[in-house]
N, C-alpha and C positions, 0 to 999 in steps of 0.2 A: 658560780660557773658550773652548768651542767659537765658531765661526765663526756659527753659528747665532744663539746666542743675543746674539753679538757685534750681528749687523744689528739682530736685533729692541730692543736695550739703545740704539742711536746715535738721541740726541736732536740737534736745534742748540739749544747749552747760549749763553745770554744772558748772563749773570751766573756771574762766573767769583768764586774764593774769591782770596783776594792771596797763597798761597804760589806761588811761583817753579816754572816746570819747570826741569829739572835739564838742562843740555847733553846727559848720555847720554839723557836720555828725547827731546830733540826729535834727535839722531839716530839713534833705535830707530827713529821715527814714520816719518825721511826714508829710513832704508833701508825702512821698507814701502812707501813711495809709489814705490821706484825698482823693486820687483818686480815691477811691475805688467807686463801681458802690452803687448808693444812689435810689432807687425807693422815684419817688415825692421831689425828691432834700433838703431832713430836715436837710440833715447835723448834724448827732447828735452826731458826737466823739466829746471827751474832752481830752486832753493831758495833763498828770499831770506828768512834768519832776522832776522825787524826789529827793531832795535833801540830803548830808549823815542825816541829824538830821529825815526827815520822813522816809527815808529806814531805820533809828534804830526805830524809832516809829512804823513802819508799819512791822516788825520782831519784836519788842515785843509783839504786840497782833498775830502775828501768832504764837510765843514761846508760847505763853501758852498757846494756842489750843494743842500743840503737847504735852508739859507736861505733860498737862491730860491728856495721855495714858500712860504714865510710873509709874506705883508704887511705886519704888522707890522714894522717896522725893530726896536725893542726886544727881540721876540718873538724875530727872526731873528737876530738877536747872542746870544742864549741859547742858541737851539739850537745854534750855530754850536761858543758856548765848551762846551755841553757834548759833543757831538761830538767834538769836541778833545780833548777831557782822556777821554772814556771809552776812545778807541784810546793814548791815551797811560800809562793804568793799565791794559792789560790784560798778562794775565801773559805773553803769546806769541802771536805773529802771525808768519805766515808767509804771502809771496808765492808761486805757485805759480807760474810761467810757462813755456812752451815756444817752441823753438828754432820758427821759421818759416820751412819749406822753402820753395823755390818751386816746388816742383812742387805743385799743390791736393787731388790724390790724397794724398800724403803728409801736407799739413797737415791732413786730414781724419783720417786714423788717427791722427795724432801727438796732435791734439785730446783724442781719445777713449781714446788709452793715457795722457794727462796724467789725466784725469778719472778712471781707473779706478782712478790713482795718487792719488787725491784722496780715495777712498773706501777706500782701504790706507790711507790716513794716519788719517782718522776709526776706521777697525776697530780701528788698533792702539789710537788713546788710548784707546777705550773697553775696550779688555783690560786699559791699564795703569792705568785708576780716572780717567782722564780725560776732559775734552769737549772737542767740539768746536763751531765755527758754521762753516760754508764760503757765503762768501758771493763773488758774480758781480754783473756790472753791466757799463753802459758806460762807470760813473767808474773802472776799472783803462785806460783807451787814452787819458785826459787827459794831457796833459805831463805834470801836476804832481804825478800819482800813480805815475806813469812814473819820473817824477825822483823824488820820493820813498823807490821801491823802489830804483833806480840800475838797471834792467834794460837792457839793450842794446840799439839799434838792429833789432838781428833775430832781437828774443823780443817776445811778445803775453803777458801778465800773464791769469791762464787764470781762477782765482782767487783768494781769500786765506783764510785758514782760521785764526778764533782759537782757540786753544786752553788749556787750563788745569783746574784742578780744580773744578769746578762746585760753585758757590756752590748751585745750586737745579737736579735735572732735571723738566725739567715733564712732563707726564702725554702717552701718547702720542695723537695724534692718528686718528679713525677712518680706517682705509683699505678701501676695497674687495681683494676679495679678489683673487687672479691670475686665477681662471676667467672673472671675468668681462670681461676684457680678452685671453684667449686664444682661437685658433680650433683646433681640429685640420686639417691642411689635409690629403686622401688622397692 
């Protein structure tokens, strides 16, 4: 599959099928996220392949971000458990996070070569018949998702990315084209 049709093919796939990724496919996916273009060569992704016991730990500190919006007490104990159990049935989740220089120059590039590494990982599963969801927030810099992944003291959790063979890919969404978001500048 060219490159091309690779972009135009990457959905965020929801509903994943229960067959298992295979160790060699989740690290095909993490050598393409490490290819990714690095200014100054820091190298600052960290792979946190989750296991089911931290994809239920790291869905229960997201369940109960989400509870808090439901009034309900009943209501919010549902959402809560299924929350729960849906990061705990997913076929593969993976942590993304990078090292945090101190210098804010560097954490700036480092950010944007993780992300670019983020979008290498999405290209490759969908070359190799898989999806992805790559989902950000500010429940990755909670303790408890912190503690969850087990990341280090001097890594920020960039995002997390489920991945698996898609149950269902949905239809894609209308986009504007590039011209009209481009200028020619002389």
């Amino acid at each position: 599959m060219d490159v091309l049709t690779a972009i135009g093919a990457r959905r965020s796939i929801k509903r994943f099928a229960s067959r298992a990724v295979t160790r060699e496919e989740v690290e095909r996916l993490l050598g393409a996220a490490a290819l990714a273009p690095n200014h100054r060569l820091t190298e600052p992704w960290r792979f946190y392949v989750l296991g089911p016991e931290a994809r239920r730990a790291y869905g229960r500190v997201l369940a109960v971000r989400k509870a808090r919006r439901v009034e309900d007490r009943a209501a919010a104990a549902q959402v809560a458990a299924k929350v729960e159990e849906e990061h705990a049935a997913l076929p593969l989740m993976i942590a993304v996070a990078m090292r945090v220089d101190e210098n804010p120059e560097i954490q700036e590039e480092d950010f944007a070569s993780v992300m670019m590494g983020v979008q290498n990982l999405a290209l490759a599963a969908v070359e190799a018949g898989l999806g992805s969801h790559i989902k950000t927030g500010a429940v990755m810099q909670e303790a408890g998702a912190r503690a969850a992944v087990g990341v280090a003291d001097d890594e920020r959790i960039v995002a997390i990315v489920n991945v698996g063979e898609p149950a269902e890919v949905p239809v894609p969404k209308p986009r504007r084209a590039a011209a009209e978001f481009t200028r020619w500048v002389p």
